[in-house]
N, C-alpha and C positions, 0 to 999 in steps of 0.2 A: 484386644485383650486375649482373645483365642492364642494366639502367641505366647505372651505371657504363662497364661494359664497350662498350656503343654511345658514350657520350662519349669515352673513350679514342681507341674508331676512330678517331669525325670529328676530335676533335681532333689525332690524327697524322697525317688526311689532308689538314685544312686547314694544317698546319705541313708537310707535304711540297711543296705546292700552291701556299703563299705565295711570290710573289715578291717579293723587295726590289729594289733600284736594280741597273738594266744585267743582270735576270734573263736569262739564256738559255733559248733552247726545247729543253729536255731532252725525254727520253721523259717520259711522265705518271706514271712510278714514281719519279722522280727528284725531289732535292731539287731548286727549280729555282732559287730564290736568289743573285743570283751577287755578294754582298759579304762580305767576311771583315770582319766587326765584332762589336761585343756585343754587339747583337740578334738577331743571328744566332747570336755563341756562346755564348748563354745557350740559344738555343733547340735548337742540336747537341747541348749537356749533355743539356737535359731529354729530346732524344731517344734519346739513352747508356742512359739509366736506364729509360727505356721498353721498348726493347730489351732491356737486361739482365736485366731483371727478369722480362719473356717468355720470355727465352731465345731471341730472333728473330734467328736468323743471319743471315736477309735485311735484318734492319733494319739490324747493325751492317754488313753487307754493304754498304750502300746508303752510310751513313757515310762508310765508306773511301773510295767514288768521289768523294763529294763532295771531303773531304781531297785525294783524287791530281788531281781537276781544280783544283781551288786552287794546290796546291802547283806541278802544271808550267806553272801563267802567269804564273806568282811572285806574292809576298806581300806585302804591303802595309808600309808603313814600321811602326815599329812603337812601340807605347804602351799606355796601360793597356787602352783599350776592345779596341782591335786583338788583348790577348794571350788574350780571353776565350774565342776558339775552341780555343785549347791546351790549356783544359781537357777536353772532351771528347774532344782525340787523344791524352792524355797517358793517359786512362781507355781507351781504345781501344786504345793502343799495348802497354798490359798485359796486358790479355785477347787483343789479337791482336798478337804481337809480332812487330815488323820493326826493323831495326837504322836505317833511312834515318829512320824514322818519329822513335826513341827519340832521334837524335842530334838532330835539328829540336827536341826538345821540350826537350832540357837543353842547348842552344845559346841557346833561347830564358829559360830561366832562368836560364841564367849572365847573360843580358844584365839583366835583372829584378834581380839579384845587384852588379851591376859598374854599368850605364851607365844605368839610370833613374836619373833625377834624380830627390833626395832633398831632403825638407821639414828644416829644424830636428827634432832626433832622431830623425834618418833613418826617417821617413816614409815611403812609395813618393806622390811625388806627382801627382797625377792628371790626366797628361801626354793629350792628345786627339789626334785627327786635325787639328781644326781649330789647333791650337799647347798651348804651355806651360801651366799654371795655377802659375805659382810659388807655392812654398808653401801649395795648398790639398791637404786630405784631405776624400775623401770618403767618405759609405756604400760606394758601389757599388765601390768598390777590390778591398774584401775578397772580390767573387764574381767579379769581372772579372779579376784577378790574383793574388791570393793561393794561393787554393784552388789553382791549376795548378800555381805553385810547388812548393807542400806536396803535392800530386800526382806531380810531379816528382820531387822530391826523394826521397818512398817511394821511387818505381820505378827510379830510379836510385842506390838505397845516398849518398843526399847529405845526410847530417846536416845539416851546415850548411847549405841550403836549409829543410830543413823548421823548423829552429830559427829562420831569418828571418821565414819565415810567424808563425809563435806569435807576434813581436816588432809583426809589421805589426797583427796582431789588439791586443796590447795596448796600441800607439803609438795606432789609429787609434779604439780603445772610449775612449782618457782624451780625446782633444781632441773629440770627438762626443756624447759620454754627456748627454745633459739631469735632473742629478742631481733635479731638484723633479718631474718625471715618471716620471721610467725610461727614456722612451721617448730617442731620437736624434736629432739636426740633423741636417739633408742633409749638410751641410758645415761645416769650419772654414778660416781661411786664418790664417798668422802672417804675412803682412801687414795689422797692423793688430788682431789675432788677436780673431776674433770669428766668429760663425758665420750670417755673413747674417741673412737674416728671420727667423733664432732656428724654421725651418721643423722641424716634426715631419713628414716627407714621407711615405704610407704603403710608397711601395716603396722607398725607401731604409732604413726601419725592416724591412722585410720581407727587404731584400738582409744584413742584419746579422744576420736571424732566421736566416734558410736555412745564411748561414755558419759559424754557432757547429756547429750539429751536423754539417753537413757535413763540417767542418775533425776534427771527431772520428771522424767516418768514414773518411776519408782519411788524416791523418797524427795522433791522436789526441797531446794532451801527455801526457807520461810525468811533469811534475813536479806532482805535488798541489795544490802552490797556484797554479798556472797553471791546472788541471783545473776547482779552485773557483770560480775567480774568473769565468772565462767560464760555469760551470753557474749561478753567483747570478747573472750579468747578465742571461743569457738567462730567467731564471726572474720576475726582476726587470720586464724587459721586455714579456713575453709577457701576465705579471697585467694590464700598464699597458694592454698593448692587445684582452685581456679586457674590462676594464672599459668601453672606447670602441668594441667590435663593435657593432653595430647589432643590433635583435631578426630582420631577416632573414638573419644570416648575414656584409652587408659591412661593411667600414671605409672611411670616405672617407678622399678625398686626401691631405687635411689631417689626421693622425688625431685632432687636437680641434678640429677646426671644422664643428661638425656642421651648418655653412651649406653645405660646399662639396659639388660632386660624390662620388659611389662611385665606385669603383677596383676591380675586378676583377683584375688581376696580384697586386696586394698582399694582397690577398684571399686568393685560392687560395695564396700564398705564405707567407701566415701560418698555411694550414692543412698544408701540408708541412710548414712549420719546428716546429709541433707536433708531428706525426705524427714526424717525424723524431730532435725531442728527447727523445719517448717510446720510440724506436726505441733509442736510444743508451744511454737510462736517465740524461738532465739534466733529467727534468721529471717533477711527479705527475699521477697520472692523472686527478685533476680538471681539466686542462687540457685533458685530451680534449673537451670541450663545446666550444673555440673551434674545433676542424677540425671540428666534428657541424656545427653552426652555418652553417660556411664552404661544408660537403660541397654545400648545398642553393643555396647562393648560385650557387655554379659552374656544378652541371646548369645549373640555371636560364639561364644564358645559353647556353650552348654551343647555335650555328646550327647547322642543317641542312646550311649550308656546314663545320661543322666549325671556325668562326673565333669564337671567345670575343671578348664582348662588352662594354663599356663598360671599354676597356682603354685607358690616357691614352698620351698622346706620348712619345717618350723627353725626359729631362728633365733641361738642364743648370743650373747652381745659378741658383737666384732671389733677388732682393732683396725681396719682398715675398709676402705670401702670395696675394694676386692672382692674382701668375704660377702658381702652381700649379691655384689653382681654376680658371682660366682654359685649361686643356691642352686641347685638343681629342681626342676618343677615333680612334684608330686599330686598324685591323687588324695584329698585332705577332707576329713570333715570340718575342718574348720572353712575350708573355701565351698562348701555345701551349703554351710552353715551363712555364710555372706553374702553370698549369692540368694539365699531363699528371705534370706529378713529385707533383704533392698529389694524382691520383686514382688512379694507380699506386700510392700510398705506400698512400691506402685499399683499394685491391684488394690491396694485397699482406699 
């Protein structure tokens, strides 16, 4: 565990450390990041649960400022990647609870509720900084917005939030699902209704992996065959990308194009979203082989700097599988952020 335990470190000090566009010079304990997006609040999550799982008051301490600097230079328009930070303040706002915080968080899910704009059977469709995607669903939805909802909703006694989430889950697994694999397209759009380059992306499969158990962690279904049906896909899944891990531990890009680059995010994110559906009780423990597997890929990269390595670009929908294998690797907090929930989830 001593191993472990020094990856941990560097990996929450290189995700403290990281800065993204227009960072400010904080003190050197601070997060210094200064963009409210999904890269960021994918990587606030995995700091959430770092912290939580410590018990590091200072961590979620540190959290909060980040949160009250954000929030007093106001907040960015708002859509799916933008609402990804609300998850980890809506987990925050429960264990440290403030009334300013709680009402930001279910203000922003009534708008999730009411003013996203919705695909054909009301979809949450996968609205960007850079404009609209009419009628496209993606992976990345279900961890970028969902999950906060269903978060939400708990924390604030809102049935019918959490009962939208369930809905987002089994609207976006029927037009995604790749039945002759298991595995997931990036994407579908009903204009046209097709799902691009027919891509199997691995962290778009990995963003659907994290979310089944998550989603039962957070606001679990209470109807059995909603229960079922997300424990057989993810069970379904997980085999498919059993069988395309590599004998070191990763999965490429592409998860069946064993031409393309390794993917470390999706990596480590497939060995949380085991760990985690073992945690939950959706998966048998022969599964556990694909987080052993993954454990070793991970160390493995994690720098000196604390910055996990051969982590790709963020990545909007592709027409060809090119575009994928072609991503250039980046220093990311979202692969900070995957990296720390899947060795945490092993420590713990």
């Amino acid at each position: 565990m001593d191993q472990i335990d020094e990856a941990i470190r560097l990996l929450a000090q290189g995700f403290a450390s990281l800065k993204g566009i227009g960072a400010t010079e904080a003190a050197s304990d601070e997060i210094l990041f200064d963009e409210w997006d999904w890269e960021v609040g994918v990587g606030l999550y995995g700091a959430f649960r770092e912290a939580q799982a410590r018990g590091d008051a200072a961590g979620l301490a540190r959290l909060g400022r980040w949160y009250d600097r954000q929030i007093a230079r106001g907040l960015p328009a708002r859509q799916v990647n933008s609402t990804a930070p609300m998850l980890a303040l809506a987990c925050l706002t429960e264990v440290a609870p403030r009334d300013d915080l709680r009402a930001l968080c279910l203000d922003w899910a009534e708008w999730l509720m009411t003013d996203l704009p919705k695909t054909e059977e009301g979809g949450f469709e996968h609205v960007v900084k850079e404009g609209r995607r009419p009628g496209q669903l993606w992976d990345d939805t279900l961890v970028m917005a969902v999950l906060s909802l269903a978060q939400t909703g708990r924390m604030c006694d809102r049935p019918d939030m959490v009962s939208e989430a369930h809905y987002q889950f089994l609207t976006h697994l029927r037009f995604l699902a790749d039945p002759e694999t298991g595995l997931f397209f990036h994407g579908w759009t009903f204009e046209g209704r097709h799902n691009y380059a027919r891509a199997r992306w691995a962290r778009g499969n990995a963003w659907v992996s994290i979310a089944i158990p998550e989603l039962f962690r957070i606001a679990p279904p209470t109807d059995p065959a909603v229960r079922r049906y997300l424990t057989e896909v993810l069970r379904t899944q997980l085999t498919a990308v059993a069988r395309l891990q590599r004998p070191d531990g990763m999965v490429h890009t592409l998860l069946d194009d064993p031409t393309g680059p390794v993917e470390a995010s999706a990596t480590a994110g497939f060995g949380y979203a085991v760990l985690a559906g073992l945690r939950e009780g959706l998966l048998p423990e022969a599964m556990r082989a694909v987080a052993d597997k993954a454990q070793g890929a991970i160390l493995s990269r994690v720098g000196d700097d604390g910055i996990l390595a051969d982590v790709s670009d963020g990545t909007p929908m592709g027409d060809t599988w090119a575009f994928y294998n072609e991503l250039p690797n980046v220093a990311a907090p979202y692969g900070q952020a995957l990296a720390l929930l899947f060795l945490t989830e092993v420590q713990r």
